[in-house]
N, C-alpha and C positions, 0 to 999 in steps of 0.2 A: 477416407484414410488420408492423412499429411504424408508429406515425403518423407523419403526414410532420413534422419537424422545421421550426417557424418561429422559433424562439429560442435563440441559443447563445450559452453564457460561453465565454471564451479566457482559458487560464493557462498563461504560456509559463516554459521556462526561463531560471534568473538574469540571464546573459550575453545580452542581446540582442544582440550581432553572432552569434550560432548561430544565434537564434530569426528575426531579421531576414528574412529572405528569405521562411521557410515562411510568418510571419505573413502578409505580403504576401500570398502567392499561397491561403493561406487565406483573409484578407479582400475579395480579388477573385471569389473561388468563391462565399462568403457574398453577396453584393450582386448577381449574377448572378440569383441566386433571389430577393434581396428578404428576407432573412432579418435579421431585428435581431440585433446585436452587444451581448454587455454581456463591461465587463472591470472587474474590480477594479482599486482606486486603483494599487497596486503595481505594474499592468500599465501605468496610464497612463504611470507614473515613468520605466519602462524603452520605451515606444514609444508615445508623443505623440503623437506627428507622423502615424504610420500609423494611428493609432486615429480621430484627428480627420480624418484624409482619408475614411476611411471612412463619414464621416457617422452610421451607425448606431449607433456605439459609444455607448454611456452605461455610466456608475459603476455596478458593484454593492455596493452601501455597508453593505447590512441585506440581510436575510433576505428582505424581501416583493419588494426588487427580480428577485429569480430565479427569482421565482414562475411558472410556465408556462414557463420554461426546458426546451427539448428533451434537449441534449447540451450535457454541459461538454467543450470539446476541448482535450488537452492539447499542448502541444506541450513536447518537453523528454525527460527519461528516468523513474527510477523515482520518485527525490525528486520529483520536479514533477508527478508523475501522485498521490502522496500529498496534493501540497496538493491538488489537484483533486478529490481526497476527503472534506478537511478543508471546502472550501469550500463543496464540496454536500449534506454530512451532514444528514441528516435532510427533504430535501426530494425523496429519489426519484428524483433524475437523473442519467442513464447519463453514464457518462465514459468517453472514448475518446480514445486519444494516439497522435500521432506522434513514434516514437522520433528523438530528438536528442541521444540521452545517451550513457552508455559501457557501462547492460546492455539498458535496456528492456525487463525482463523484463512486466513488465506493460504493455506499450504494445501498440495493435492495427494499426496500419500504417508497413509504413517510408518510411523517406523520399523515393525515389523514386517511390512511389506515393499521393504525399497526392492529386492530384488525382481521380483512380477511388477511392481509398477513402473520401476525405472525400463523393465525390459519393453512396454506396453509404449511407455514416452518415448523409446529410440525406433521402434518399429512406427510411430508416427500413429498410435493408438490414442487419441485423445481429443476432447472438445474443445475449442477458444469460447469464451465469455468474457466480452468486451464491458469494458465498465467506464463512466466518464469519471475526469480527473476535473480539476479547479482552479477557474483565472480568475486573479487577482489585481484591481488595478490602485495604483497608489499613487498620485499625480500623471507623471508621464512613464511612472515604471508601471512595465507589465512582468505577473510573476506566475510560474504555473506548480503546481502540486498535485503529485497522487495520491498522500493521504490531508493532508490537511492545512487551514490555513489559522492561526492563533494570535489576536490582538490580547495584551495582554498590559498590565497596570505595571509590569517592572516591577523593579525595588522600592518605588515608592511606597507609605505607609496605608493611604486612603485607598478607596474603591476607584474605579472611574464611572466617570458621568456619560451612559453612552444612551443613543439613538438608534436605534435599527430599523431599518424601514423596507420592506418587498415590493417590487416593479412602483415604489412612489408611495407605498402606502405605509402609516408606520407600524410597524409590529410590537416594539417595545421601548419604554423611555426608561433607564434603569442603573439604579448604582451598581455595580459587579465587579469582581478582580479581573474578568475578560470574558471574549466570545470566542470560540472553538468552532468551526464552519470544516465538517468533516466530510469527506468522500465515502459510498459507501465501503472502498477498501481502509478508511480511517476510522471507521463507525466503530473497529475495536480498538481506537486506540486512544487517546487525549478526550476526546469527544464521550465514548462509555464511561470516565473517570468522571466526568463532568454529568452526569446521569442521562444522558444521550444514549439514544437505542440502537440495537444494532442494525445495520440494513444489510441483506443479502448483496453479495455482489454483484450480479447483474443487475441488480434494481436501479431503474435511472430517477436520481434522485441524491440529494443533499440533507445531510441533517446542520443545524442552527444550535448549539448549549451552550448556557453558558453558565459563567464561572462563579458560583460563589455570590448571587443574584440575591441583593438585598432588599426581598420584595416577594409577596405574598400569591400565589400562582401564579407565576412566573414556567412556564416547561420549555425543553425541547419541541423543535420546530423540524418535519418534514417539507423541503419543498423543492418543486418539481423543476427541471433541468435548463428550463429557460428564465424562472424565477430571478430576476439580479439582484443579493442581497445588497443594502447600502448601509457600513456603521458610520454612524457620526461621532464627533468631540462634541459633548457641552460645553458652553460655558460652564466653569464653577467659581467657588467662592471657599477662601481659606479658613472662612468661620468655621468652629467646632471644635479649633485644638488637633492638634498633632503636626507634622510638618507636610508640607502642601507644596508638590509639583505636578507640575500640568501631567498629566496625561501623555499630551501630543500637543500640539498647537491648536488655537481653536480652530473649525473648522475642515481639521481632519476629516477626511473621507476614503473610504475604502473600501471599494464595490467587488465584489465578488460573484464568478457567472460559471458557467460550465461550459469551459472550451470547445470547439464547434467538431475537434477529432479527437474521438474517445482513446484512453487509454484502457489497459485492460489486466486484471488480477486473477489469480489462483481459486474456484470456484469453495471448496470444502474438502476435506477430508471423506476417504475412504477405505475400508479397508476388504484387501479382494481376499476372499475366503475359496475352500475347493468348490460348493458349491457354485462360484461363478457370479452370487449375490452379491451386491454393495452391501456392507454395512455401515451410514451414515452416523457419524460421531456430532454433527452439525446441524440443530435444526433447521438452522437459515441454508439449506442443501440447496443449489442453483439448480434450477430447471433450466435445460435449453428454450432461447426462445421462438425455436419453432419447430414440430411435428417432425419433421426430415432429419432433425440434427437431435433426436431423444434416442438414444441407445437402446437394443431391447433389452428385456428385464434376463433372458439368458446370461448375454453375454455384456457387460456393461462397458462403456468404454470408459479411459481413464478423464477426470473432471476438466476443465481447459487451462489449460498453458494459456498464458495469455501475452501480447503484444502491449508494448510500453511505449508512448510517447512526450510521457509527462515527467516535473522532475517531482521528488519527494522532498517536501517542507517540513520542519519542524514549526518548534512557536516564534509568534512573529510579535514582536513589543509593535505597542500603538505606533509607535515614532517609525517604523522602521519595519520593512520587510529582509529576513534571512533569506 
């Protein structure tokens, strides 16, 4: 059992008329117990009115306001459970979402059941499932991500001319629009578009897709957590018509590894019925990974809140890391 939760951030999804309702009847569960509310400014923007009714809400403006924070709760889907990552990076605290979105692969209770499952998260009911996140090096920048890392051909009209090569070896030589280097908490995002698989969250491991790979069995690439991928710049050549800018400079390089202290996501969806059973909505359903920490089949515990030390990336052009 975790400690009982007396502090929790709220970050809901963009649209408040989705979020509208759940926040309500989250903020009414929260003040029940007597629990302080903090919400970033963005949250004030989007729900006012319900933050100041609730009395408890204050700004989380800097880092020392979130200090002693239990659980960040998200409400929203996968996007909005990444900022809920971004926001608690580096302070140790579990996040946990009720999906609102359209995959929720990473969210731990659905909607119907915010009530029992939020009550289950503030009584300190729940698993952690750590999960590694992704460094990225680009000359002397180091960049880190919890879902993904994206070299990407820009606006220019051509493919690029890329290299990819694991621990020295090469894996693929390939014209493409880019490569998508996704965490398993990215596995649903940029990376599945790009026909990339999904990987369960706790699975330590990287998936490799890429983009639009003008080239005949060509797949998605699993590999394992000390694997360093390295893309390179070709050389190219402007023959063929159309209009022709580099890439990146030649000799671009951009090694990509999995940071030595894990980050960690929202295992799957479930939803607690009277009998007490999980009903898993998720095939990729995380197992704990070990014996001591598997709930019994009575009484299940809620999926894990997880710890965040990474920050969340978007797409990254060849040239340049965001």
């Amino acid at each position: 059992m975790n400690p009982t939760i007396k502090r929790v951030v709220i970050c809901t999804q963009w649209d408040p008329s989705v979020t509208g309702q759940a926040l309500q009847e989250s903020l009414d569960l929260l003040a029940d117990r007597a629990i302080e509310v903090l919400a970033p400014p963005a949250e004030w923007d989007k729900h006012g009115g319900l933050l100041a009714q609730a009395g408890a809400a204050i700004l989380a403006q800097d880092g020392e306001e979130i200090e002693g924070v239990g659980l960040c709760l998200v409400l929203g889907g996968d996007g909005t459970m990444l900022r809920g990552f971004h926001l608690t990076r580096d302070h140790h605290i579990p996040v946990a979402g009720v999906n609102l979105g359209r995959v929720g692969f990473l969210t731990t209770i659905l909607k119907d059941d915010l009530e029992r499952g939020l009550g289950r998260l503030l009584d300190g009911d729940f698993v952690e499932y750590p999960i590694l996140g992704l460094e990225a090096e680009l000359g002397p920048q180091v960049f880190k991500a919890t879902n993904d890392f994206v070299v990407s051909k820009g606006d220019r009209s051509r493919p690029c001319s890329l290299a990819l090569t694991i621990n020295g070896v090469t894996l693929f030589e390939v014209l493409c629009d880019g490569v998508v280097v996704g965490t398993p908490a990215g596995s649903s995002a940029y990376s599945l578009a790009a026909g990339g698989p999904l990987l369960g969250i706790s699975v330590e491991a990287y998936v490799i897709s890429l983009v639009a790979p003008h080239a005949v069995g060509v797949r998605p690439v699993v590999a394992a957590p000390r694997d360093i991928l390295e893309v390179f710049q070709k050389p190219e050549s402007p023959e063929g018509g159309g209009t022709f800018t580099p890439c990146a400079h030649c000799g671009f390089r951009l090694a990509v590894s999995h940071p030595p202290t894990p980050t960690s996501a929202i295992g799957h969806h479930f939803s607690i019925q009277s009998s007490g059973m999980p009903k898993s909505v998720c095939e990729s359903a995380i197992t704990p990974t070990s014996t001591s920490a598997t709930p019994p089949a009575s009484e299940p515990r809620l999926p894990g809140a997880v710890k965040s030390s990474g920050i969340a990336a978007g797409p990254i052009p060849a040239s340049a890391l965001l």
